[in-house]
C-alpha positions as CSV (number, residue, x, y, z in Angstrom):
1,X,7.6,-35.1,-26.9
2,X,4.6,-36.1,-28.5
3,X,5.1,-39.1,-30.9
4,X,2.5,-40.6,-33.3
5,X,3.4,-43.6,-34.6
6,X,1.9,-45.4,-37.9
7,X,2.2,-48.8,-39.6
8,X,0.8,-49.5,-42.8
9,X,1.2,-51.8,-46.0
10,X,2.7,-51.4,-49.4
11,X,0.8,-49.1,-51.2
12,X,-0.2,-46.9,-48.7
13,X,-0.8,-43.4,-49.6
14,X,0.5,-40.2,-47.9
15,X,-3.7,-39.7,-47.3
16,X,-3.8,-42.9,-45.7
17,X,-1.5,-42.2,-43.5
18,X,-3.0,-38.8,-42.7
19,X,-6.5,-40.2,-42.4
20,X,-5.2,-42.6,-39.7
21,X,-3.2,-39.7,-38.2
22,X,-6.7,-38.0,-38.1
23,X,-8.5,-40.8,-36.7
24,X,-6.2,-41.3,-34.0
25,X,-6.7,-37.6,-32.5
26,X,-2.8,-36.5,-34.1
27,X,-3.3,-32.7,-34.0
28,X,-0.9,-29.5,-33.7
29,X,0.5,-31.5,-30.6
30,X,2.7,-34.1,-31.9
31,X,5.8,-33.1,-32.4
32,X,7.7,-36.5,-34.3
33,X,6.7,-39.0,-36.8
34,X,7.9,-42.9,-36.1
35,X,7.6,-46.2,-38.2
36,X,9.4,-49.3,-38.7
37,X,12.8,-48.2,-40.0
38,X,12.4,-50.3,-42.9
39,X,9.2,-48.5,-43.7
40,X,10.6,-45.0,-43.1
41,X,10.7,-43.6,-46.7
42,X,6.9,-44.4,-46.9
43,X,6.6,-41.8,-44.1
44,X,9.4,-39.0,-45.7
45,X,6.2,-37.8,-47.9
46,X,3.8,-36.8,-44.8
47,X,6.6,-36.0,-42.4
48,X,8.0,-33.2,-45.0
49,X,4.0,-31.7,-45.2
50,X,3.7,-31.9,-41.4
51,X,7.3,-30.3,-41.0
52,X,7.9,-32.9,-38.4
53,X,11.0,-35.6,-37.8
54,X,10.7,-38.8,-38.6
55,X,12.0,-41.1,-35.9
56,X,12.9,-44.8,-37.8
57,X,12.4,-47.4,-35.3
58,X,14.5,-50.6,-35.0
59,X,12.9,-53.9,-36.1
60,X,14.2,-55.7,-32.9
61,X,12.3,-52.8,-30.5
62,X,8.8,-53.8,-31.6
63,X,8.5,-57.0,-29.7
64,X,9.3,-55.7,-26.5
65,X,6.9,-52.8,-26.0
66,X,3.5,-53.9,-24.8
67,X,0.5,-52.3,-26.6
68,X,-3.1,-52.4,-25.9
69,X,-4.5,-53.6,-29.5
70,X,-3.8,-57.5,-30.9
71,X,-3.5,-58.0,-34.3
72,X,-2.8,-61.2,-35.7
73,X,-1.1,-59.7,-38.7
74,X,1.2,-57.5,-36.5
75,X,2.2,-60.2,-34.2
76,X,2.9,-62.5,-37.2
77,X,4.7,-59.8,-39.1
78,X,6.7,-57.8,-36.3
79,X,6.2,-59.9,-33.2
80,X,4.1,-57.3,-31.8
81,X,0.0,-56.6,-31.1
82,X,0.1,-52.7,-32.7
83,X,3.0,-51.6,-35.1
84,X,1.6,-48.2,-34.8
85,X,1.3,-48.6,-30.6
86,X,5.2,-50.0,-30.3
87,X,6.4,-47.6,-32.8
88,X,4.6,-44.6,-30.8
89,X,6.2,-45.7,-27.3
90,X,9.5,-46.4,-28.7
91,X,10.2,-42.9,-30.5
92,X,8.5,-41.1,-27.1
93,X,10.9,-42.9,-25.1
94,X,11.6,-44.2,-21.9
95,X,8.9,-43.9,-19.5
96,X,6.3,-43.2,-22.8
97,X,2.3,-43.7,-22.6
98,X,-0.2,-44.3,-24.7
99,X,-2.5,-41.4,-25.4
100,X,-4.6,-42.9,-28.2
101,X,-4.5,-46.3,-28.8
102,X,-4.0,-47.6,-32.6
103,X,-6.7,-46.0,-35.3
104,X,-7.1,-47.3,-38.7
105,X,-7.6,-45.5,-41.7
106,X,-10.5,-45.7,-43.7
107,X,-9.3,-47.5,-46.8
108,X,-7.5,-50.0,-43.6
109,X,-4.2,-49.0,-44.8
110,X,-2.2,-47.5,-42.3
111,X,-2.8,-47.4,-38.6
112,X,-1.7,-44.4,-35.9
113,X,-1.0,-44.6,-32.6
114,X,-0.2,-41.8,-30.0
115,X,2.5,-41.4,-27.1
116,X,3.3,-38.9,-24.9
117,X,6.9,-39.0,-23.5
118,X,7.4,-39.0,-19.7
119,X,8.6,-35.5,-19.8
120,X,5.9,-34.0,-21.9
């Protein structure tokens, strides 16, 4: 499994979201979308184009993945360094890895991360 996982802010577009899919190296090879659970029906729009599930991940999950990126907003927001990082671990599952660490858009709305699962 192949998971890219995004975080973005109110008002984000479907082609923010695909520009930081993009930026982040997301090709043919993922295989799931993931976001904060509470975000999720920003994300219905791109996952129905891409064809791909859309994996909601728990607010309480965040805070205990570690991700390489910091950001001040994450942490303050969701108790984590990298929405986008956490939220690509967590839907790739136990044993997950960071492929490509978190990529922003280029209107810095939306951010991407990529995970590969342990048994991909």
């Amino acid at each position: 499994m192949i998971v890219a996982g995004f975080g973005f802010r109110a008002g984000a577009t479907t082609e923010s979201l695909r520009a930081a899919l993009v930026s982040a190296g997301g090709g043919r090879d993922v295989t799931h979308l993931a976001t904060p659970a509470d975000k999720a029906e920003g994300m219905a729009e791109l996952a129905a184009q891409l064809a791909l599930p859309l994996i909601p991940i728990a607010a309480d999950r965040l805070a205990s993945l570690p991700t390489i990126t910091r950001s001040p907003a994450s942490l303050g927001a969701r108790g984590t360094g990298s929405v986008a990082e956490a939220c690509a671990l967590a839907g790739a599952g136990e044993g997950a890895r960071l492929r490509a660490a978190r990529s922003l858009s280029p209107d810095r709305m939306a951010t991407c991360a990529i995970a590969q699962g342990a048994s991909s």
